[in-house]
C-alpha positions as CSV (number, residue, x, y, z in Angstrom):
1,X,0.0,0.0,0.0
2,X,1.1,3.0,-1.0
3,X,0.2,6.5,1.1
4,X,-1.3,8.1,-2.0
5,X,-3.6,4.7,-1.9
6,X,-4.1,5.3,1.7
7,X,-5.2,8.5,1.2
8,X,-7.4,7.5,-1.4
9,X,-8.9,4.6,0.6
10,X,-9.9,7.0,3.7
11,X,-11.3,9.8,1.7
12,X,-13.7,7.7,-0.3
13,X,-14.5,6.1,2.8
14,X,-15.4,9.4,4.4
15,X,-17.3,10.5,1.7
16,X,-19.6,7.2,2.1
17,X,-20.2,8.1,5.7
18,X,-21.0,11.6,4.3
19,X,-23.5,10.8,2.8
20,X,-25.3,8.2,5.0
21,X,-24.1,4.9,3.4
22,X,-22.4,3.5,6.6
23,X,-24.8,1.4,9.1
24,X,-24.7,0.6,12.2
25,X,-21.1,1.8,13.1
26,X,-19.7,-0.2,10.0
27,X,-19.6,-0.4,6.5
28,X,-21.2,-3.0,4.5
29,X,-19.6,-5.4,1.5
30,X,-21.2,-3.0,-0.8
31,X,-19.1,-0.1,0.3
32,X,-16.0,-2.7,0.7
33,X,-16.7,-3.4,-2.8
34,X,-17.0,-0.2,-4.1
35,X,-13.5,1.0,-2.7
36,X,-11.8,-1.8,-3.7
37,X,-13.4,-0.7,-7.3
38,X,-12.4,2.7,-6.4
39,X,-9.1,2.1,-5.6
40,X,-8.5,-0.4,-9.2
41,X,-9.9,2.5,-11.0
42,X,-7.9,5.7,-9.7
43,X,-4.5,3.8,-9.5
44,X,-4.8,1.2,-13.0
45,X,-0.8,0.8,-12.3
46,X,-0.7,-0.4,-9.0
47,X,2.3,-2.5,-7.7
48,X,1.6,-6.0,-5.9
49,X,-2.0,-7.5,-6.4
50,X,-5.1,-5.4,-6.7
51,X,-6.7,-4.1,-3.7
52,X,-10.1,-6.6,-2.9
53,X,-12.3,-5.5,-0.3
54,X,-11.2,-7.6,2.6
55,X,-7.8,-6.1,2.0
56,X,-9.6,-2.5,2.2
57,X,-11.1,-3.7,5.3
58,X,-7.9,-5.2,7.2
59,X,-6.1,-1.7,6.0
60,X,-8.7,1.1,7.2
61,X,-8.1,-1.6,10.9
62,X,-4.7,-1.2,10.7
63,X,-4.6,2.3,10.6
64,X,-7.2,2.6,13.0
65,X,-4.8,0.9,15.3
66,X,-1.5,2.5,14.2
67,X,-3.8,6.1,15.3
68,X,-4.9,4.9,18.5
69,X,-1.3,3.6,19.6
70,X,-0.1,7.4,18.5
71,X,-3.0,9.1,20.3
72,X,-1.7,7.0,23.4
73,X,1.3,7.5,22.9
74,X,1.0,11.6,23.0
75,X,-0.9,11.8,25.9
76,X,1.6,12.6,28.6
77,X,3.0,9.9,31.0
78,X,1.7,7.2,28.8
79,X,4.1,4.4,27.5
80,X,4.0,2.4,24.4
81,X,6.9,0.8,22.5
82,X,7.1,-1.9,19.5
83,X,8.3,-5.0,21.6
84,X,6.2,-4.5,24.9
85,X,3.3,-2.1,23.7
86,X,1.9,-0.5,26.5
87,X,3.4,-3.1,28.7
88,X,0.0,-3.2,30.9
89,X,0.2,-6.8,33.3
90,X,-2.5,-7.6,35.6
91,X,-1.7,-8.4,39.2
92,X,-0.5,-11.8,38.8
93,X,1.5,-11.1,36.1
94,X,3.7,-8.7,38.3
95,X,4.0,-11.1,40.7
């Protein structure tokens, strides 16, 4: 993925909530589908295999995460790093 197909993926997918096509909290195959379609139309020359709608899915999660780890992560006194994430243990696991 590139971030110019990023981009693209995320704006369209605004746009759908725009205008009222997202139910229930989530997007349905239809919209997967259609930015999957979106994404094959506005970059023809991809690299790699052409973007399907569970891989549209799995990348607007992945980013979802990647922005919740840096909103945690700029909240003052909060740790994350790559190896040990946030490093939370219950009490047993301190033990």
């Amino acid at each position: 993925w590139t971030d110019e197909e990023k981009e693209a993926l995320i704006s369209f997918l605004v746009e759908q909530k725009i205008s009222g096509k997202m139910g229930d909290g989530s997007f349905k195959t239809a919209i997967w589908n259609a930015a999957a379609t979106h994404l094959s139309e506005r970059f023809p020359n991809q690299k790699g295999p052409m973007k399907t709608a569970e891989m549209c899915k799995g990348k607007v999660t992945s980013v979802t995460v990647l922005r919740d780890i840096n909103l945690w992560r700029a909240r003052s006194g909060k740790h994350w790093d790559n190896s040990n994430g946030a490093n939370i243990a219950t009490e047993d696991e301190e033990k």
